[in-house]
Backbone as a ProteinNet text record, in pm:
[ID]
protein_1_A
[PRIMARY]
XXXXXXXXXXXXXXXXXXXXXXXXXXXXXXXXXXXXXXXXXXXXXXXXXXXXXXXXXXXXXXXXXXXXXXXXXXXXXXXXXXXXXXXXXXXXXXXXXXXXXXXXXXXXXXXXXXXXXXXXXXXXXXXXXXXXXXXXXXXXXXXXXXXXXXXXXXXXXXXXXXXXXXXXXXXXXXXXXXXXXXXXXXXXXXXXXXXXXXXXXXXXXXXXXXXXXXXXXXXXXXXXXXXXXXXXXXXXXXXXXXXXXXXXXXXXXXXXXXXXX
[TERTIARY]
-2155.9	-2188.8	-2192.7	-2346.2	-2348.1	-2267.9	-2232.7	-2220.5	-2282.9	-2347.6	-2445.7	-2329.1	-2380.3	-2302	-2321.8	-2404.6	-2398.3	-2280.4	-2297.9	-2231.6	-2054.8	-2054.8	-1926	-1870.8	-1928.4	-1885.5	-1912.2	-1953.4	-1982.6	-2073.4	-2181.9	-2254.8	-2349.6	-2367.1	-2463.8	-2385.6	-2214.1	-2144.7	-2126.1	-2132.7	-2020	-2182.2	-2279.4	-2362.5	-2444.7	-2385.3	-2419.4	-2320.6	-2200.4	-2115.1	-2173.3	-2263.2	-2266.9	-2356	-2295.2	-2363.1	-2383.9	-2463.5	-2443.5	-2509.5	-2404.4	-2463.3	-2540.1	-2528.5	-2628.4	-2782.3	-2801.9	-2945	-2951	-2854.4	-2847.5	-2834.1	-2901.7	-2873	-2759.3	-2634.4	-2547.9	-2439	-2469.2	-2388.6	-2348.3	-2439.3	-2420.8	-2301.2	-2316.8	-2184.8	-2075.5	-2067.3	-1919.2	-1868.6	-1969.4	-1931.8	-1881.6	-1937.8	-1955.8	-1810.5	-1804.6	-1666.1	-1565.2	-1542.7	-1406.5	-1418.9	-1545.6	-1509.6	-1429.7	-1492.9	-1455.7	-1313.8	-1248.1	-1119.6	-1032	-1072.3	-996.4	-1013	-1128.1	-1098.8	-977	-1020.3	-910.8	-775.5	-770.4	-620.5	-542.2	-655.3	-629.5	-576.8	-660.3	-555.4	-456.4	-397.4	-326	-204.6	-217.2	-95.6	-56	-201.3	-191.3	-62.5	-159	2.3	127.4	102.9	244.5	356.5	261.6	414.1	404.1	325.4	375.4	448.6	440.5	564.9	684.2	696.3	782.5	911.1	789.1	854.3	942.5	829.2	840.4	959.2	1038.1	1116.8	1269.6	1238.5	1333.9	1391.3	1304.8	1326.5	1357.1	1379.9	1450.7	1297.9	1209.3	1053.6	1009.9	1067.3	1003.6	874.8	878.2	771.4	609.1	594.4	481.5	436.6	574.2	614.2	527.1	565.2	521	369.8	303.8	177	99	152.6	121.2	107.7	259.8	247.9	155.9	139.7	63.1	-80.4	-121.4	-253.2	-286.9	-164.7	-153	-220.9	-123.3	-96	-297.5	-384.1	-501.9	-598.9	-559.2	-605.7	-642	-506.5	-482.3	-588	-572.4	-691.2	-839.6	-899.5	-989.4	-1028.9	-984.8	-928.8	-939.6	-886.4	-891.5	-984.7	-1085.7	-1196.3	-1311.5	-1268.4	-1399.1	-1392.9	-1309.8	-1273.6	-1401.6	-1450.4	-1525.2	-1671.9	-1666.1	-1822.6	-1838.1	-1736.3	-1708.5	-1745.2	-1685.9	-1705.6	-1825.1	-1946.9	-2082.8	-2144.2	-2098.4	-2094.2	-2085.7	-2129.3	-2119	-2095.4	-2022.7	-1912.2	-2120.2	-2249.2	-2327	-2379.8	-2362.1	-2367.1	-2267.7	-2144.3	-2046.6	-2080	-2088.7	-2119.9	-2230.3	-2326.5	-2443.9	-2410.6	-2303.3	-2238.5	-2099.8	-2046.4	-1930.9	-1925.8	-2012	-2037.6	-2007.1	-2077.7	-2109.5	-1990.6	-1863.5	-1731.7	-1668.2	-1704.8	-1614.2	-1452.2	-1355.2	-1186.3	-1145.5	-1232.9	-1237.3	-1199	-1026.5	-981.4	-906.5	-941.4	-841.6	-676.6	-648.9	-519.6	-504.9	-605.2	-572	-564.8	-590.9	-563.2	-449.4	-469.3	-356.4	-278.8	-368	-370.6	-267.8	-314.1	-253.7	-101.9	-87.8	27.8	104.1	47	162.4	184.9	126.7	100.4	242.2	240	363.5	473.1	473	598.2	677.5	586.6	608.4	637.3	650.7	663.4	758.7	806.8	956.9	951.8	771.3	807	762.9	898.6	856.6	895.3	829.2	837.8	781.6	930.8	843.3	758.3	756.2	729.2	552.9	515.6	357	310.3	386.1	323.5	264.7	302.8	210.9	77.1	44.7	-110.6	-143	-121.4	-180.1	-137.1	-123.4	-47.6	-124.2	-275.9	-445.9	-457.9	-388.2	-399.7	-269.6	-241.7	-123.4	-56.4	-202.7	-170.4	-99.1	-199.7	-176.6	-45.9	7.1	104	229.6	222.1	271.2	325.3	243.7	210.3	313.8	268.2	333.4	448.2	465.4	674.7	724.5	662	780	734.1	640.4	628.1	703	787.1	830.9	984.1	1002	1136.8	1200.3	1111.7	1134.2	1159.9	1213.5	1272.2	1154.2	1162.7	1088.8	1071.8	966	964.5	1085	1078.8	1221.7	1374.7	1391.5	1491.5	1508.2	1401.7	1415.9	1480.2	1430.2	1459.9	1609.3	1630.5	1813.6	1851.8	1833.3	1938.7	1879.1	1833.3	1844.2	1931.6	1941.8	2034.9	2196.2	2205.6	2352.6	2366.1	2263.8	2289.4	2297.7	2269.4	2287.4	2449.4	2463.6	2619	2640.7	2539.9	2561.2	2648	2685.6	2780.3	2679.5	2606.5	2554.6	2639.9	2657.4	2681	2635.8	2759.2	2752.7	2658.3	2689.9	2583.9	2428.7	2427.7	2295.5	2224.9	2303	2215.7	2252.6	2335.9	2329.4	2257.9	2184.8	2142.4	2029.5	1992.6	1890.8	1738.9	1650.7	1511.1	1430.5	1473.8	1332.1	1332.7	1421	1446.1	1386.1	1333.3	1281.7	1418.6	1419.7	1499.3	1591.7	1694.4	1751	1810.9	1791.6	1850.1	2019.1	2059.9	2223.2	2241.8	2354.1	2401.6	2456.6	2487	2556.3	2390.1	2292.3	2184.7	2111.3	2120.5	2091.5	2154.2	2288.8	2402.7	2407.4	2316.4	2255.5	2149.5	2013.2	1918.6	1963.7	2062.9	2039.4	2135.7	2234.7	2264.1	2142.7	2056.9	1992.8	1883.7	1805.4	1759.2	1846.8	1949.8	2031.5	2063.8	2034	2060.9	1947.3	1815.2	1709.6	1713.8	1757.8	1765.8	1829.8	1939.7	2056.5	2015.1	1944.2	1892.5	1681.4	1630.1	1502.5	1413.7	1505.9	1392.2	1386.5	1496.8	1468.4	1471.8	1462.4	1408.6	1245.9	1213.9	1030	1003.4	1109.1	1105.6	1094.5	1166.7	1173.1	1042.5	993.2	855.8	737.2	731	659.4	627.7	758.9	775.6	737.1	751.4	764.5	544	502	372.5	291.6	320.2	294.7	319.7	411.9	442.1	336.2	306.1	263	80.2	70.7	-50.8	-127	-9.6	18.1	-1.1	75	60.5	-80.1	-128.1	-304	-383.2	-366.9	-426.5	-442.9	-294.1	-281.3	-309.9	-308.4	-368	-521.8	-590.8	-755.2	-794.4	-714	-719.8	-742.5	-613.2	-606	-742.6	-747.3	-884	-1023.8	-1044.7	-1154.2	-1218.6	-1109.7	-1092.6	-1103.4	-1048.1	-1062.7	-1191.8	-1231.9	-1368	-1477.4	-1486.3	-1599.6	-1561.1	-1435.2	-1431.2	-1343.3	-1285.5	-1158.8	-1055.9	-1031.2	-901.8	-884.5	-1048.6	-1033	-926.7	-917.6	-865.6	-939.2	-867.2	-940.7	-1000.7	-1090.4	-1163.5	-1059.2	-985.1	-822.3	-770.6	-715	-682.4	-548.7	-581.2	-429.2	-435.4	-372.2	-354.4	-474.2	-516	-638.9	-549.8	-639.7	-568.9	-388.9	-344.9	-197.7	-119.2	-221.5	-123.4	-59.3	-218.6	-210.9	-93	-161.4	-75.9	67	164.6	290.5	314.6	201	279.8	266.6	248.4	241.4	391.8	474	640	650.7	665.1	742.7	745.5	852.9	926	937.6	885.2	944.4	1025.1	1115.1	1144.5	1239	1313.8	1392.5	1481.4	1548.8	1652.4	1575.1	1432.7	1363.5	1308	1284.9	1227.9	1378.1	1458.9	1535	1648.6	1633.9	1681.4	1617.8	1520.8	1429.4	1524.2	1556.9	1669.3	1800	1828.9	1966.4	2027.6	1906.5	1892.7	1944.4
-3317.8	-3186.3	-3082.6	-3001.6	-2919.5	-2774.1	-2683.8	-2539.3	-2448.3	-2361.5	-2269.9	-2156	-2070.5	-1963.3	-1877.1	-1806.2	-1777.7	-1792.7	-1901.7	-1929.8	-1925.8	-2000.7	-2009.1	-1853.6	-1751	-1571.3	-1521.3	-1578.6	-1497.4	-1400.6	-1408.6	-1260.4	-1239.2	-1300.1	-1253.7	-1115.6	-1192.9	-1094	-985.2	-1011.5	-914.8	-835.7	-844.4	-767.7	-631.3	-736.2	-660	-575.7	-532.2	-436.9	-287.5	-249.4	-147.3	-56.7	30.7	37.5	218	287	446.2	494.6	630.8	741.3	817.2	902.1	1001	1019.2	912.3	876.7	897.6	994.6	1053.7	906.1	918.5	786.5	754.9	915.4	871.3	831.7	827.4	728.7	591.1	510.7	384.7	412.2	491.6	466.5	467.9	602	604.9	483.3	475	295.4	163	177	45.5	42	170.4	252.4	190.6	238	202.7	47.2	-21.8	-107.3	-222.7	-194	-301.6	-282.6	-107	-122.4	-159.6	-188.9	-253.8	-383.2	-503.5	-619.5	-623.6	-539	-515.6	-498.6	-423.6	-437.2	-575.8	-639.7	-745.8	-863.3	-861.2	-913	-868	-709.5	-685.6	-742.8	-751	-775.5	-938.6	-980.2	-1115.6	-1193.1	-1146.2	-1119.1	-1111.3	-974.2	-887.5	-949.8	-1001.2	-1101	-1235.4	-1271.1	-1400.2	-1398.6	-1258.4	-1285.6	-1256.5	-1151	-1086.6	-1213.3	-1347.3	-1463	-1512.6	-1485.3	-1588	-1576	-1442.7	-1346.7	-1389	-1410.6	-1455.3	-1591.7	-1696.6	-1821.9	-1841.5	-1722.3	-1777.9	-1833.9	-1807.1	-1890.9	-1744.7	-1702.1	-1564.6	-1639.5	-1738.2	-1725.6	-1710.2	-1774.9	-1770.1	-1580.3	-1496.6	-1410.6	-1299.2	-1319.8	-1266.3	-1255.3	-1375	-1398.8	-1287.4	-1334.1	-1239.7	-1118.6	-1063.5	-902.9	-883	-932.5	-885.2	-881.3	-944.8	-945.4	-857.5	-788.3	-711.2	-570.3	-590.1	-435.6	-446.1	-599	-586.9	-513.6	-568	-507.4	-363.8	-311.8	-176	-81.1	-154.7	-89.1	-92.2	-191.5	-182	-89.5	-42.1	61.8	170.4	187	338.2	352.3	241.8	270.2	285.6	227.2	233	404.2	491	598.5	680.8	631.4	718.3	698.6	573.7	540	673.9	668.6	824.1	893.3	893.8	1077.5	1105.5	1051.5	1042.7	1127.7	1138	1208.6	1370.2	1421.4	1571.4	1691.9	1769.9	1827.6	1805.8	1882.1	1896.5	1721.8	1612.1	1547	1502.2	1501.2	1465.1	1561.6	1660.1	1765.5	1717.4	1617.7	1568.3	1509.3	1378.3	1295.5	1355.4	1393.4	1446	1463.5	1519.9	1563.9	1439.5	1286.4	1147.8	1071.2	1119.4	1074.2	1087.6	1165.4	1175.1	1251	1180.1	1178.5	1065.4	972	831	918.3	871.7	896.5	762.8	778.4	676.7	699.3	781.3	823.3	685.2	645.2	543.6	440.8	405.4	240.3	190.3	100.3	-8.1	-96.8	-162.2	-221.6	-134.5	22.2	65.5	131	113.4	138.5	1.3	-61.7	-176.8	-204.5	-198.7	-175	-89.7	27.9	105.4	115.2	-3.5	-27	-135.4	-253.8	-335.8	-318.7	-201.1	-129.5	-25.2	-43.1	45.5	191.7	203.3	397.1	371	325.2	318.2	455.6	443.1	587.6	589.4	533.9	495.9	617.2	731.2	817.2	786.8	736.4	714.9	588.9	543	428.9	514.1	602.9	687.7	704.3	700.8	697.3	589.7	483.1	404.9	343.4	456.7	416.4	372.6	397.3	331.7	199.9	126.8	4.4	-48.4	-130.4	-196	-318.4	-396.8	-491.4	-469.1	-368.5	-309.7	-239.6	-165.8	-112.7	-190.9	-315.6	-420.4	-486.8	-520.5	-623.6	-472.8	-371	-222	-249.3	-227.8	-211.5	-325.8	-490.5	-578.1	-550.8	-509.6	-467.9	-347.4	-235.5	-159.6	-229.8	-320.1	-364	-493.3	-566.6	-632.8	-582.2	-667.1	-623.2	-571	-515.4	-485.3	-531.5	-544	-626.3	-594.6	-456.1	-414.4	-449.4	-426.9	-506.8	-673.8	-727.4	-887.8	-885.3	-817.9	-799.9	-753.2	-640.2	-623.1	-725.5	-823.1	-909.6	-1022.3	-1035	-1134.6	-1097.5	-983.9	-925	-971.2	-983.7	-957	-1131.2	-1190.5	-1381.3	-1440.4	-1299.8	-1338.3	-1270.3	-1207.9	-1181.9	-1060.9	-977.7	-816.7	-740.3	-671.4	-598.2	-455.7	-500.3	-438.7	-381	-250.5	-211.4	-234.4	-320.6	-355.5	-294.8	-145.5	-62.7	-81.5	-88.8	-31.1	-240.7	-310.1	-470.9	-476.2	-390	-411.4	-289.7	-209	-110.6	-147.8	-22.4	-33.9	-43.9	-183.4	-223.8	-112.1	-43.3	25.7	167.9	213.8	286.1	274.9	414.1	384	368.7	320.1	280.3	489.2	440.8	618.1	521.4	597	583.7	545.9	469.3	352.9	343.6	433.4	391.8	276.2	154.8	-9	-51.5	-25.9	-115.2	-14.2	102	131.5	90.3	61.1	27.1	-137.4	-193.4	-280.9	-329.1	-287.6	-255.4	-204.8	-97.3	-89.8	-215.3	-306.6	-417.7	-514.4	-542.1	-605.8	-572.3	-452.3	-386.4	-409.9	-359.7	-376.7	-509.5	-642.7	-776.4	-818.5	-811	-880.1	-1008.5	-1074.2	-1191.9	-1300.1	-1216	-1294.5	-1316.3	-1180.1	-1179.4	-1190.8	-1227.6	-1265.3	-1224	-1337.1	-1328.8	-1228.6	-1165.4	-1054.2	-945.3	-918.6	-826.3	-802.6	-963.1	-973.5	-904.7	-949.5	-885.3	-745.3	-679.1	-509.2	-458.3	-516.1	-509.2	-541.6	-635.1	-642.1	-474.9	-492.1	-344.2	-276	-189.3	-98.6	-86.2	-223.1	-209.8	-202	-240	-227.2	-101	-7.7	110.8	215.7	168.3	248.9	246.2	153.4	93.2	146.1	174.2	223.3	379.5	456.5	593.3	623.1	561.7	585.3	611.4	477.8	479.6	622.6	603.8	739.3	907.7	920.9	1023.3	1027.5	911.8	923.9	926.8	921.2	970.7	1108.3	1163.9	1274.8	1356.9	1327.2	1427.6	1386.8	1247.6	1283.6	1338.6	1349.7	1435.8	1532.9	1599.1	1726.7	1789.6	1650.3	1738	1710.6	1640.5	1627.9	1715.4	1778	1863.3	1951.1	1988.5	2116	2083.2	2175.6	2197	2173.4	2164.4	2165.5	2044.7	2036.6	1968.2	1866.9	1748.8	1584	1574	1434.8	1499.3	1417.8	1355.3	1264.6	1378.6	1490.1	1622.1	1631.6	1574.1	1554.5	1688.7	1720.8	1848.5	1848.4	1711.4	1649	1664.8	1711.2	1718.9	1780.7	1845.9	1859.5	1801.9	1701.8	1564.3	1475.5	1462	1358.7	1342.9	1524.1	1573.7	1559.7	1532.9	1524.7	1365.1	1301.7	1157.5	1099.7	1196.9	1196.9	1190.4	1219.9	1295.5	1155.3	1052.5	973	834.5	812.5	752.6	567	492.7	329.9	286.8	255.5	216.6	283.8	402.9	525.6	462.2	339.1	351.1	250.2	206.4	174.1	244.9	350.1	468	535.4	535.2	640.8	555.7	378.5	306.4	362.4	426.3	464.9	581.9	666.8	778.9	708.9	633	587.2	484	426.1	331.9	427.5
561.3	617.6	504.9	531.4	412.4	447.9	393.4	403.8	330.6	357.6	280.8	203.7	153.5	72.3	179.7	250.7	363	492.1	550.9	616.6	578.4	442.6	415.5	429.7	388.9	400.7	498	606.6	695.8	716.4	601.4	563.4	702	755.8	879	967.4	1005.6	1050.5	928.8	812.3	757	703.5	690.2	623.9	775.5	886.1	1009.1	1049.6	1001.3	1022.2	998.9	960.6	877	1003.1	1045.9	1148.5	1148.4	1078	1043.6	1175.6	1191.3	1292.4	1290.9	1192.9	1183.3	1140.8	1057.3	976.2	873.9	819.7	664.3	588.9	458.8	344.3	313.6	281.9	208.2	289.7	434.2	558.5	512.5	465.3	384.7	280.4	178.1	60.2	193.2	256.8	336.4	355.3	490.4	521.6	479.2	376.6	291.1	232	122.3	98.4	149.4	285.9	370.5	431.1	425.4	506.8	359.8	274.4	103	99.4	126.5	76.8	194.4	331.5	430.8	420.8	345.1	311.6	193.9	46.4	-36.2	15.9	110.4	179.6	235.8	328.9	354.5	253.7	151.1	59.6	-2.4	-38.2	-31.9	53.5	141.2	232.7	220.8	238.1	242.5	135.7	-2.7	-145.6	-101.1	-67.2	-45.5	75.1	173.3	222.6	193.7	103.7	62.9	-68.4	-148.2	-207.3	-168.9	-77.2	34.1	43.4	89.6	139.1	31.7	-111.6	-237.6	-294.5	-299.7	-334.1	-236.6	-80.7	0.7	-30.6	-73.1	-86.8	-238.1	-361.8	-483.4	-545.2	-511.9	-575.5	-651.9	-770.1	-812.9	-859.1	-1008.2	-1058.7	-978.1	-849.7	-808.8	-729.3	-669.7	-664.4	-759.9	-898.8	-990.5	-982.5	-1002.5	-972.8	-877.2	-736.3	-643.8	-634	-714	-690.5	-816.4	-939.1	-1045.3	-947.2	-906.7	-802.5	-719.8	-679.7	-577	-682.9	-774.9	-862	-943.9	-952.4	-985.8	-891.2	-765.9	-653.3	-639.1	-656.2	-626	-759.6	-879.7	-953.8	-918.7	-877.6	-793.3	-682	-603.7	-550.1	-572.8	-724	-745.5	-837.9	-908.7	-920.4	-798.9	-731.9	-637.8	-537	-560.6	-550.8	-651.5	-735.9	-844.2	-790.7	-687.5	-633.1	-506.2	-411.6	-328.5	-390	-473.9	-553.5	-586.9	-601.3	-562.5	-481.5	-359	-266	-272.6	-229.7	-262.1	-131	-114.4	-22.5	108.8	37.7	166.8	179.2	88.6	198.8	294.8	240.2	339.2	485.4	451.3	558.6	693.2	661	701.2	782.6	725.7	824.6	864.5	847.2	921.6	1072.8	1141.5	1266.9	1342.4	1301.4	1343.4	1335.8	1282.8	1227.6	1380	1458.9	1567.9	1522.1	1589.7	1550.4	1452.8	1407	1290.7	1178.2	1129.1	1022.4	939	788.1	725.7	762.4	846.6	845.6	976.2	1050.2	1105.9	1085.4	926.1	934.7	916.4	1035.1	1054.5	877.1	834.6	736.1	621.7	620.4	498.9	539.1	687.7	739.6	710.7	724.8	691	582.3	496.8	342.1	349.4	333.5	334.9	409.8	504.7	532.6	445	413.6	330.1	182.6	176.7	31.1	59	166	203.8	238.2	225.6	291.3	455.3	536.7	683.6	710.1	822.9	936	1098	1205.8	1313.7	1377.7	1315.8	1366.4	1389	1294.2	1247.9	1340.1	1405.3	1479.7	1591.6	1682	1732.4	1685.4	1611.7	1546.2	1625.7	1666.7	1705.4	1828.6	1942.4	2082.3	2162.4	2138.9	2193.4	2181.6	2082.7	2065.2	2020.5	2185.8	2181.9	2090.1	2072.2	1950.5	1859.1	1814	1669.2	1666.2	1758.3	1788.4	1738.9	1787.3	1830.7	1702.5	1637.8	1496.8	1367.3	1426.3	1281	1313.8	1450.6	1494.1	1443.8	1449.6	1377.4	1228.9	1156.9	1028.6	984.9	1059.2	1052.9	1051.6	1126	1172	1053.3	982.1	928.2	719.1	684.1	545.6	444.2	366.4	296.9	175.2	94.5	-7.2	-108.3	-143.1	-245.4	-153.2	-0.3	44.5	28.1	-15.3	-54.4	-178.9	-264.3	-420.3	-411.3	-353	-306.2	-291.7	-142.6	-146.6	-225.4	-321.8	-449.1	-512	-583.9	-643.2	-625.3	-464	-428	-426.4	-391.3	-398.6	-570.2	-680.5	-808	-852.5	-747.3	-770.4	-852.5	-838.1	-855.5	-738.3	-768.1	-680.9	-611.8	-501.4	-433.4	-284.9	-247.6	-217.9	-0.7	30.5	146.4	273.4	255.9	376.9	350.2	181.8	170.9	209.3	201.8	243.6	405.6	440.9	651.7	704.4	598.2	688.4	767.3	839	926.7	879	923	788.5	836.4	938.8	1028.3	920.7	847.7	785.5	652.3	586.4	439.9	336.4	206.4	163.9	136.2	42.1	-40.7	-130.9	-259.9	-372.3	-333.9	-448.3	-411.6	-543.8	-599	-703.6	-791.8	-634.2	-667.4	-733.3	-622	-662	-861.7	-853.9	-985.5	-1101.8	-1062.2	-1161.7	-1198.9	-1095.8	-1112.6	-1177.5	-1177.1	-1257	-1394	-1422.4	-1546.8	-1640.7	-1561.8	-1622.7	-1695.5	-1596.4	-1606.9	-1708.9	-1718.3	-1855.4	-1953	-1976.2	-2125.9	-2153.7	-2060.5	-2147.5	-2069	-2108.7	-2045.6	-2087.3	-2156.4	-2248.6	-2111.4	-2055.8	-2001.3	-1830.1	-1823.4	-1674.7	-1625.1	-1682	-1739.9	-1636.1	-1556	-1414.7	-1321.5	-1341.1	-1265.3	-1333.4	-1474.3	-1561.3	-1553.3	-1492.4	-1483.2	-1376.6	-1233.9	-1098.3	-1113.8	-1174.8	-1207.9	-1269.2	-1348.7	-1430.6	-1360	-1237.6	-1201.6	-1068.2	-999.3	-908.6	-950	-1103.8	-1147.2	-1177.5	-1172.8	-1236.5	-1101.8	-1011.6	-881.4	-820.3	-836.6	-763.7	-890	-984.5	-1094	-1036.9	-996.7	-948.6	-797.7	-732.3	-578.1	-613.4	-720.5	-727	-745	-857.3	-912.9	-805.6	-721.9	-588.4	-499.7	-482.5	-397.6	-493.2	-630.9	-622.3	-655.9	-690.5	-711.9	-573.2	-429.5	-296.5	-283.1	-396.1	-328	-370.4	-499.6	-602.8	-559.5	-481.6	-432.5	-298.3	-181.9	-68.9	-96.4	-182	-241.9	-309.2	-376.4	-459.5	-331.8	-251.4	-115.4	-25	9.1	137.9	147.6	20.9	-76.4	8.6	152.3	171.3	328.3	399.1	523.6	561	731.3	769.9	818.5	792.9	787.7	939.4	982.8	1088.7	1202.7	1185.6	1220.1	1330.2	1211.8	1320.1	1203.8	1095	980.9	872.3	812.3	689.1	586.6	599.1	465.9	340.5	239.9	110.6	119.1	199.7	170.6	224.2	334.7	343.7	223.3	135.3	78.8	-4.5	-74.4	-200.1	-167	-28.2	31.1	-28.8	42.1	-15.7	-164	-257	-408	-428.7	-367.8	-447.1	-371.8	-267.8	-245.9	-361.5	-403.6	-477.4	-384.3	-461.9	-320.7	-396	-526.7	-612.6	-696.8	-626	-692.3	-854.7	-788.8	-931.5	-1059.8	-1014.4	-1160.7	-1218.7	-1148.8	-1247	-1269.7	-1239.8	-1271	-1412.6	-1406.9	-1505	-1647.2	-1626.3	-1787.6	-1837.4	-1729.1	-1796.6	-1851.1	-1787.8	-1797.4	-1912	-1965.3	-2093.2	-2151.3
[MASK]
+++++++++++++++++++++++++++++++++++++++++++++++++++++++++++++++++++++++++++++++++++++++++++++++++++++++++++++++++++++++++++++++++++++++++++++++++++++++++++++++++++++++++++++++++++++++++++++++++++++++++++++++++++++++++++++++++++++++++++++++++++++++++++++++++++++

């Protein structure tokens, strides 16, 4: 049995997605735009809990792999942010009207993304009370550990002295800075020799959250240069949303190990 290149991708479905409202040309970039970085996500995640897992089960090296993939990903991403920016505030203006209430503030995908990266907030599952699935699938993604909570309790099964509340707290919760777990990290920096593998684990987070920021601000600068300050068509702040989730931190005491060396 043969398989075509076709068939094997699906391109019949996936080249027939593209489905513009208004008639304007530059309807296509939009489209195209959001639908590439919701496959990109998909593998995102895909990674991200299988190292999630990789990380639970003591399997870093393949771990590593993954999140470095993740953190390639995410550059992709924030180049393809420079193909948007193409766009110019009157054509966005063209199609805008055809957008309806359709905001990126609704995807599912990048909500779980950030729970899995420890900035939960059940507050935001409301975004998506229309669709129970989905609803459904965020709350145990909200409820379950987070990738830097895997990396914690490695820590405490390598016999660091991690600080009891902060490994029974509540997962539904975003993480807060823990002086046991920083005082931890910076052991592990000052004899990388002795603690390796999870000197790599820290290096890899740290290239991944570095990777995650880019993302999120070549978000913010190109919302901004297509539509300044209005409000997103979601019903969200637009740009002073974004610019809000610039200050959040997923990873507090590896950045804060660089002061402390």
């Amino acid at each position: 049995m043969t398989t075509s290149y076709g068939d094997y991708l699906g391109l019949d479905e996936l080249l027939a997605a593209q489905r513009p409202r208004s008639g304007d040309h530059n309807e296509w970039l939009f489209i195209i735009q959001h639908q590439t970085t919701e496959l990109w996500m998909k593998l995102v995640l895909i990674e991200l809990r299988a190292a999630r897992d990789a990380i639970r089960g003591d399997s870093l090296a393949p771990a590593f792999k993954m999140l470095a993939r993740v953190a390639r990903v995410m550059e992709q991403l924030v180049h393809a942010w420079n193909v948007l920016a193409t766009m110019t505030p009157s054509e966005y203006s063209a199609i805008r009207p055809h957008l309806g209430v359709s905001s990126g503030f609704q995807s599912w995908q990048y909500r779980e993304i950030e729970f899995i990266l420890g900035n939960k907030s059940a507050a935001l599952l409301k975004t998506h009370a229309a669709q129970p699935d989905i609803q459904q699938q965020l709350m145990q993604a909200l409820a379950a550990p987070s990738l830097y909570d895997e990396a914690i309790a490695l820590l405490a099964r390598r016999s660091f002295a991690i600080d009891g509340e902060l490994l029974a707290r509540d997962k539904r919760e975003p993480h807060v800075y823990d002086e046991s777990l920083a005082q931890a990290w910076l052991a592990i920096y000052r004899q990388p020799e002795k603690h390796w593998s999870l000197y790599e684990l820290a290096e890899e987070l740290v290239d991944l959250e570095d990777a995650f920021r880019q993302w999120r601000f070549r978000h913010v600068t190109t919302v901004e240069r297509i539509i300044g300050v209005k409000r997103g068509t979601g019903g969200t702040e637009g740009v002073a949303y974004l610019r809000k989730r610039l200050d959040v931190v997923l990873f507090p005491e590896l950045w804060k190990v660089r002061t402390d060396l």
